[in-house]
C-alpha positions as CSV (number, residue, x, y, z in Angstrom):
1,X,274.5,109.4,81.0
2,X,272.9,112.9,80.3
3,X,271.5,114.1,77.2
4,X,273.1,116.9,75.0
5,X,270.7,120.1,77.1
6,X,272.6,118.8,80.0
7,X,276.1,118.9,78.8
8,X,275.8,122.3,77.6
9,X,274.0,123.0,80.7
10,X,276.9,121.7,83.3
11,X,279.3,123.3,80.7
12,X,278.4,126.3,79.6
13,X,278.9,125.7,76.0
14,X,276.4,125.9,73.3
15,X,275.0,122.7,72.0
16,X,276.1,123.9,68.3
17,X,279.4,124.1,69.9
18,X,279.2,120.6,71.4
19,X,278.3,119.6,67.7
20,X,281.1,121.2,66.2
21,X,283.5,119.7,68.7
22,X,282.2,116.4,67.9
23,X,283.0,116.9,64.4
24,X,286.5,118.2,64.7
25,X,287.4,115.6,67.4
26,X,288.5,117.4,70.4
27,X,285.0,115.4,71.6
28,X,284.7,111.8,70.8
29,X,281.7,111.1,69.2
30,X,279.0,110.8,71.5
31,X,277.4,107.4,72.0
32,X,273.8,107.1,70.7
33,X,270.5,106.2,72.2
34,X,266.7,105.8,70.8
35,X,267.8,104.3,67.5
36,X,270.9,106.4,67.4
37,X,268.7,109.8,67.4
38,X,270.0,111.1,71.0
39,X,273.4,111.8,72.1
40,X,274.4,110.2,75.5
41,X,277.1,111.9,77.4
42,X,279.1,111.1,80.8
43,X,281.2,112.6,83.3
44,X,284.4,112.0,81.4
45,X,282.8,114.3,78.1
46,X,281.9,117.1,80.7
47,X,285.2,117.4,82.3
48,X,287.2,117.7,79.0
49,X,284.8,120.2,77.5
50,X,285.4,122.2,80.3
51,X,288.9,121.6,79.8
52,X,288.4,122.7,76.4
53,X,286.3,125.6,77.4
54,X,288.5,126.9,79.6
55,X,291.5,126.6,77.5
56,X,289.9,128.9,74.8
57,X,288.7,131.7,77.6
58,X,292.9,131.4,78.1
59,X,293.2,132.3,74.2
60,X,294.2,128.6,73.1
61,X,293.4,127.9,69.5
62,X,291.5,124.9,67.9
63,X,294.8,123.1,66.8
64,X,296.8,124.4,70.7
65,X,293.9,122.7,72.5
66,X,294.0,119.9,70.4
67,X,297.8,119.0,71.1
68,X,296.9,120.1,75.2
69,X,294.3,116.9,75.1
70,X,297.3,114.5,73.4
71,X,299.1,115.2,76.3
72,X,299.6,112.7,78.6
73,X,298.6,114.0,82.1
74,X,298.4,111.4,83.9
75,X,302.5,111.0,83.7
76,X,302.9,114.9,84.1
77,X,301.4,115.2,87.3
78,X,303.0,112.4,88.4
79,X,307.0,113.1,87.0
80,X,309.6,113.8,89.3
81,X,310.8,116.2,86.8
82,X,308.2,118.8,86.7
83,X,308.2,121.9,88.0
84,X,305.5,122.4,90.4
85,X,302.2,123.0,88.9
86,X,300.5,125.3,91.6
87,X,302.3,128.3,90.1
88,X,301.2,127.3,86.9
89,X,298.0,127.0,88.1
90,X,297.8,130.5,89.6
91,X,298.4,132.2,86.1
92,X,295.7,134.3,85.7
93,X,293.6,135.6,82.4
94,X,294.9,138.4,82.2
95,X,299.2,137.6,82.5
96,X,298.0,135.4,79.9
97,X,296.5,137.9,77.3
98,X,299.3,139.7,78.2
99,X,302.3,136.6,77.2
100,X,303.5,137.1,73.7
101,X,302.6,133.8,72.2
102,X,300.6,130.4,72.7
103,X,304.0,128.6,73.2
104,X,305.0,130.9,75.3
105,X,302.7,130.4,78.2
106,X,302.4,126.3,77.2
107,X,306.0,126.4,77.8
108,X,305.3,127.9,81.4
109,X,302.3,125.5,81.6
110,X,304.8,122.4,81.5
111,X,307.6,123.6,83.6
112,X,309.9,124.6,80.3
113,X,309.9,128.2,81.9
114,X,308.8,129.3,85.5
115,X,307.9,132.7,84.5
116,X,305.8,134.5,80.8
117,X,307.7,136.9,79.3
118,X,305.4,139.9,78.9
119,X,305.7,142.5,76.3
């Protein structure tokens, strides 16, 4: 377990960031140490916030990132039916600033498309 400093540390984020994350709920609420004075964090919380940190460098929204985490990964890695993810993975920041919506590239992201249609 690692304090607050730490996570924003191994994360990069801010800990008023952390905070507000928290308090939307893309975090789960972090559990509590020292008569519930200190937050306590593991390695599960600093793999999603860089999954939500990363996400938001791509241009993903509060509400995009949100549904992105509801997903259930663990079956679409897995599926037979998904297109192959390493070309998904190879999208870079820039063909993504350059897609013409959110949807468009989270189609791309789970296999709806193979290519982002650019402007």
């Amino acid at each position: 377990m690692i304090p607050i400093g730490e996570l924003s540390r191994r994360t990069g984020c801010k800990i008023e960031t952390v905070r507000y994350y928290e308090r939307i709920g893309l975090l789960p609420k972090a559990r509590r140490e020292g008569g519930g004075r200190f937050r306590r964090y593991d390695g599960d919380d600093v793999a999603r916030l860089r999954f939500i940190r990363r996400a938001r460098q791509l241009g993903f929204t509060l509400d995009e990132v949100r549904g992105l985490l509801q997903l259930d990964w663990q079956n679409f890695f897995t599926s037979s039916t998904v297109v192959p993810v390493r070309s998904t993975a190879q999208l870079s920041l820039q063909s993504r600033q350059s897609a013409k919506t959110s949807s468009n590239f989270l189609a791309v992201l789970c296999g709806l498309r193979t290519t982002s249609v650019v402007s």
